[in-house]
N, C-alpha and C positions, 0 to 999 in steps of 0.2 A: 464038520461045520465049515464054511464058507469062509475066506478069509476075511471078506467084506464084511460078515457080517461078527467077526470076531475083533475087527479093529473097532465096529461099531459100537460095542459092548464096551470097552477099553475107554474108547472116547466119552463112551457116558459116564464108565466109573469116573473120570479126570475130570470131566465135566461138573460131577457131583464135588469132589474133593476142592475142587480148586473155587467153586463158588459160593460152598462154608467157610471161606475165608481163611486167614493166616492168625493161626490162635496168636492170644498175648502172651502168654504162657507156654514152656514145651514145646518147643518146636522142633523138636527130634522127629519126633514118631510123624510129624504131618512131614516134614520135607523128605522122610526117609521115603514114608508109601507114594510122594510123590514123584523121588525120581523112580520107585518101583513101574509104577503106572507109564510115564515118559520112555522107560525100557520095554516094557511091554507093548509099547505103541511102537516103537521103532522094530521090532523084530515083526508085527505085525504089519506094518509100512512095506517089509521087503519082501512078506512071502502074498504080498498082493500079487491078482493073474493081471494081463497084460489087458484081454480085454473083459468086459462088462455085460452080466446080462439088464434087461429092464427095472430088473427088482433092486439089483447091487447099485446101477446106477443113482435108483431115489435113497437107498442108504448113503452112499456117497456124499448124494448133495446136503443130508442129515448132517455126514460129519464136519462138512465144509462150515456147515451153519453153526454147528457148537464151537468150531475151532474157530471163529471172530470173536466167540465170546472168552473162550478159554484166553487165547494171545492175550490180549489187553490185562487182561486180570495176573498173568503170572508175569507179566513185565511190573505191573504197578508190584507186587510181590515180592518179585526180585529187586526193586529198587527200594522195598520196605527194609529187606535182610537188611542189603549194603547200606542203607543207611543207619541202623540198627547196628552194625557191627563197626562200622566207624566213630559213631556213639560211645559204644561201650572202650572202644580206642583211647579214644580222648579220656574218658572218666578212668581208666586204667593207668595215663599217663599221667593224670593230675592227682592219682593218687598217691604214684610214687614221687611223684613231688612234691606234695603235702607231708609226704611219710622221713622225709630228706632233704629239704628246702635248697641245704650246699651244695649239695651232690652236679649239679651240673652250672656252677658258675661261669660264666663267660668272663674272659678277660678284656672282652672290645672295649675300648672308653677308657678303661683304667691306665692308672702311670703310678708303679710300683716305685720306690723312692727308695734307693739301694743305701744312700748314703744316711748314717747316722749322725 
């Protein structure tokens, strides 16, 4: 099979994956097949020939066209994670501060009165 048209395949499965969106739930199993898919595409990338016939060409322009639509989508994605995971940062840290209120007193401000 043609290498063109095995990236093409690749680019549809990622294509399809990444435009079902980023579950609410379990996001194991979706970000795991998708950096599977993003590995498969890159070993694919490199065993492209140098030049093109007519037919690889119009796959080509195929994959060019799915990949404006994949880029935007797995940025907005990636900035869903990171924002998701600094989220749960904060509620993590406000937990153990709920859970231990003393635990991290500061002493700025304060004047400690030695004398009795």
């Amino acid at each position: 099979m043609p290498a063109v048209k095995i990236l093409l395949e690749i680019t549809k499965n990622l294509y399809d994956h990444v435009s079902a969106g980023l579950p609410k739930d379990d996001r194991e199993p979706y970000i795991e097949r998708l950096n599977e898919l993003l590995d498969q595409r890159q070993v694919a990338i490199q065993n492209l020939p140098l030049t093109y016939s007519e037919d690889e060409q119009r796959m080509g322009r195929l994959i060019l066209k799915m990949n404006e639509t994949i880029d935007p989508l797995l940025a907005r994605q990636f900035e869903e994670i990171k924002h998701n995971l600094s989220m749960m940062k904060k509620k993590k840290e406000k937990n153990v501060q709920y859970a231990n209120p003393y635990q991290t007193l500061s002493g700025d401000g304060m004047y400690f009165d030695k004398k009795k």
